[in-house]
N, C-alpha and C positions, 0 to 999 in steps of 0.2 A: 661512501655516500654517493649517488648516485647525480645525474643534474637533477634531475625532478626535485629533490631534499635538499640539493646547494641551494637551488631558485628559492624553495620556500622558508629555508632560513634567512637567505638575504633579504626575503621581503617581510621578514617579521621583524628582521633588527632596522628597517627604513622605518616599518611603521613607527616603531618603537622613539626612533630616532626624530621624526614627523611631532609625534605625540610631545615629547619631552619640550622642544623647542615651539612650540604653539603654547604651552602650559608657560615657559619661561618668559616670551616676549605677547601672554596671552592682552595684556591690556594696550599693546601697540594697535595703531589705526590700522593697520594693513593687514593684519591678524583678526581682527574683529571682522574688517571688507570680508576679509577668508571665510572666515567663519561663517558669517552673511551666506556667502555665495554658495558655498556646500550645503547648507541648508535648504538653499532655494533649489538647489540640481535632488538633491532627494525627495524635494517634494514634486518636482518632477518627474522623474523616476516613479514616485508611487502613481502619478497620475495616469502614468504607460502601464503600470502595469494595472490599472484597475479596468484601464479600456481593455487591454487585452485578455481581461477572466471575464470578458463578457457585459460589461458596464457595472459589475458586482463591487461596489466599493471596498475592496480587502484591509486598504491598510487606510482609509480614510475618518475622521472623528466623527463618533456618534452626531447625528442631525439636532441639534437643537435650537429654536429658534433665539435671534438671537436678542439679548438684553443689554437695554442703554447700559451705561457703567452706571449712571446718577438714580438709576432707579432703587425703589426700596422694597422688591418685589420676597416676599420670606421665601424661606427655602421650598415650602409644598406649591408655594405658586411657580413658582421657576420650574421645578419637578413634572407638574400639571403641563407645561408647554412642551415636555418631550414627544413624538409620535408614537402615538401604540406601538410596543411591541419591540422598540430599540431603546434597551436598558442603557442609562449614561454607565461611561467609563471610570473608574478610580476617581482620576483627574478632573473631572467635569464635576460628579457628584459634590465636589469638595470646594470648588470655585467662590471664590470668599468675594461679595461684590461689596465694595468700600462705601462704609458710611460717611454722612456728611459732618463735615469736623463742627461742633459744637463753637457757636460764637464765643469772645471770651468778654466775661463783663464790661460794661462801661463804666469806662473811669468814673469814679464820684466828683460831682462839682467842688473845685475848690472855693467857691465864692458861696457855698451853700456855707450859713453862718451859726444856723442852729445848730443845737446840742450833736444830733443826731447827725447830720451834715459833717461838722466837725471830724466827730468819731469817725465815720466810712473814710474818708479824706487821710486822717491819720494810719489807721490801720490799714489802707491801700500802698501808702507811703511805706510803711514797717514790711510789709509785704513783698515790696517791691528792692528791697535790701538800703532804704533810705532813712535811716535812721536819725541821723539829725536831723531832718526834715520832720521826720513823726515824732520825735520828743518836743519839739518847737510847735507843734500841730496839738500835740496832745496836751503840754502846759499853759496852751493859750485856751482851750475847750475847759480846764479845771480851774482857770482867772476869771475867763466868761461865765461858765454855769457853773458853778459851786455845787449845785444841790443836785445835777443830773444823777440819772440812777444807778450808771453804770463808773460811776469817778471811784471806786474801789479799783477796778481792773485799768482801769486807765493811769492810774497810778503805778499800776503794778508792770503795765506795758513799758510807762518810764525806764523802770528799773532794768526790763526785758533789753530797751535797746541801749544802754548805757552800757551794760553788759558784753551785748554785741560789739560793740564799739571799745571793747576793753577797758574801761574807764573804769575801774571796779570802785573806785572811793564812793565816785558819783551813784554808783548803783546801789550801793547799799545802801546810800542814805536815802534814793527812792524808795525801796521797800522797809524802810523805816519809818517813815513817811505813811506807807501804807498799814505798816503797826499800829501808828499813833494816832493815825485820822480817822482810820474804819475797821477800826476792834471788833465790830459785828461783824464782819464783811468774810467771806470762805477761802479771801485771797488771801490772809494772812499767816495762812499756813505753809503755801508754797512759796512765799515771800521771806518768812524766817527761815526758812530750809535751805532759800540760795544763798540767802546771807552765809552762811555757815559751807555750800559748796563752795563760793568766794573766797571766804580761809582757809579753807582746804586745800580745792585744788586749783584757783588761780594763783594765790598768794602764801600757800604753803605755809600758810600756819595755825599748825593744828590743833596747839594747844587753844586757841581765840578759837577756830571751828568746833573743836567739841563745847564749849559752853553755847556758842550757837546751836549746836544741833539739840544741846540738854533742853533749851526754850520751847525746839518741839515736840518731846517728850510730854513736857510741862502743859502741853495745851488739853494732853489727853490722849487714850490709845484709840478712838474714833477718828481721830481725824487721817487723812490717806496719807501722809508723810510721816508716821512714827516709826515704822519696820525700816523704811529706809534709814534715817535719822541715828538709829541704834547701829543698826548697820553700819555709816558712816564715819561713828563714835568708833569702831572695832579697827574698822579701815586706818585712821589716822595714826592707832597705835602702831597699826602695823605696818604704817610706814614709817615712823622713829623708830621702828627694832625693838617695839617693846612687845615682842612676840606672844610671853603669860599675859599679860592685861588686853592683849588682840583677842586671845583664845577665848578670855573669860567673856569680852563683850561680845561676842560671834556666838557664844551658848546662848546668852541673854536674846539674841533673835531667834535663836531656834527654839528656847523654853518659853518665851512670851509671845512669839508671833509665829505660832507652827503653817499658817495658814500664807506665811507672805511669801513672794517670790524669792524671795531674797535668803532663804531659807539650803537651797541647794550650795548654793555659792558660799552659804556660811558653813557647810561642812566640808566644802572643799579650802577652803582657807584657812580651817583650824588645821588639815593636815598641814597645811603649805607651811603654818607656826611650826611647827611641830619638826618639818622637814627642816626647818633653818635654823631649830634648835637641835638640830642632831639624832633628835627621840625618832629612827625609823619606824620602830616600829608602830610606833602609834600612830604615826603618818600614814604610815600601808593601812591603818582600821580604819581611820577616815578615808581615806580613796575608796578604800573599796565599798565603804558602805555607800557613796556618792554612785559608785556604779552599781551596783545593788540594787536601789532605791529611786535610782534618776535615770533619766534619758537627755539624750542631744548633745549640746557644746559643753558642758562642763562636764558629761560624763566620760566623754571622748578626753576631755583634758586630765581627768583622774587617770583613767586607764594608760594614757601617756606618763604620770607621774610615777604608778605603780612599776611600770614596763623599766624608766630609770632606774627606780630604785633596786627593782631586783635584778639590772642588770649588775650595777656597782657593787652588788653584794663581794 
């Protein structure tokens, strides 16, 4: 190799060398000053050379005039201020000018006493992850107004933040509450439905959770809680291990509610019975018909299951 070839290998393993240690200590102050300065000497450099092509701006940014930041000017107005004839760059076309951030509401008065008053007050408090605050807010608005119009849901928020709060005794007997006071009321479906998540999956007892989820069976197959509810009934079995009575209650959501969400998931779980009762094969007819038939995360997790099983063959 010649020097001409020595020189330019030794200055590509400096560069190189330059590079790596700038990347390493890139968030030191003196790396940054660097960085700074190099910048400023190239934009120098472009400025010599655009004097010296004649005053022809070579390497300088499209002209455009320029725009506050706070301005809310849309993109064809911004566009409109270019000079005839000198098309904006990539980078320029694309310059996203920042909106103004949206106020965040004002706190509701707490000394506002009416009905309504109360409610915002409360529900700001629940909002704000203050829970014993909003249940004290909310049970003192259901002592004061009895008869407001929305003491269904306010009851039912009791129960919301009891919940939050882990207190499951206290929660259920809020939306028990909401059972026994406002029968009429649309809350009383998702109010027996947590009752029955409650024994489920806080307090892991399933046999108490399936007779609660049976209640919302019982209300009627109208209401938006019963595909779940069935669903959940299958779930408890099949977390005691009683795998044939999971299987049987997982068909019961897919021959009675072919329409629910819940519906993919139950053909992926009867394989999953099926798989922990030994029965591969019938495992692999559920997987694959989940792939078949589905798309997304459960189908991706069939085909993971498939992929096992035929591997262990």
């Amino acid at each position: 190799m010649d020097e001409k070839g020595k020189a330019g290998v030794f200055f590509l393993i400096l560069i190189v060398i330059v590079a790596a240690g700038i990347y390493q200590f890139r968030d030191r102050k003196w790396v940054r000053d660097f960085l700074v300065s190099s910048r400023a000497g190239i934009e120098a450099f472009k400025d010599t050379w655009n004097e010296r092509q004649g005053g022809e701006k070579v390497f300088a940014l499209r002209e455009v005039e320029a725009v506050p930041r706070e301005t809310s000017l849309s993109r064809e107005e911004v566009k409109s201020k270019i000079p005839e004839g000198k098309k904006p760059s990539l980078g320029e076309e694309k310059k996203v000018i920042p909106r103004e951030k949206k106020a965040a509401p004002p706190k509701p008065d707490p000394e506002d006493k009416t009905a309504e008053g109360i409610a915002k007050y409360a529900h700001f408090l629940y909002s704000e992850g203050e829970y014993v605050r909003a249940i004290k807010e909310y049970s003192q608005l259901l002592k004061d107004h009895p008869r407001f119009s929305g003491a269904a849901g306010v009851q039912y928020a009791i129960g919301e933040g009891y919940r939050a709060l882990r207190f499951f005794e206290d929660a259920i007997e809020a939306y028990q509450e909401v059972l026994k006071n406002y029968p009429a009321s649309s809350s009383i479906t998702k109010a027996q439905y947590n009752i029955g998540v409650i024994y489920h999956l806080d307090l892991e007892n399933y046999e108490e959770a399936r007779k609660e989820y049976e209640k919302v069976l019982l209300i009627g197959k109208n209401n938006p809680f019963v595909d779940d509810a069935q669903y959940m009934i299958a779930f408890t079995y099949q977390r005691e291990g009683n795998f044939a009575e999971a299987r049987r209650e997982y068909q019961k959501v897919i021959d009675e509610y072919p329409r629910s969400k819940r519906v993919p998931t139950a053909h992926y779980d009867i394989g999953s019975c099926y798989r922990k009762e030994g029965e591969s094969e019938k495992a692999l007819q559920a997987y694959k018909l989940v792939v078949r038939e589905y798309s997304g995360n459960i189908a991706d997790k069939a085909l993971q299951a498939i992929n096992e099983i035929e591997k262990n063959r």
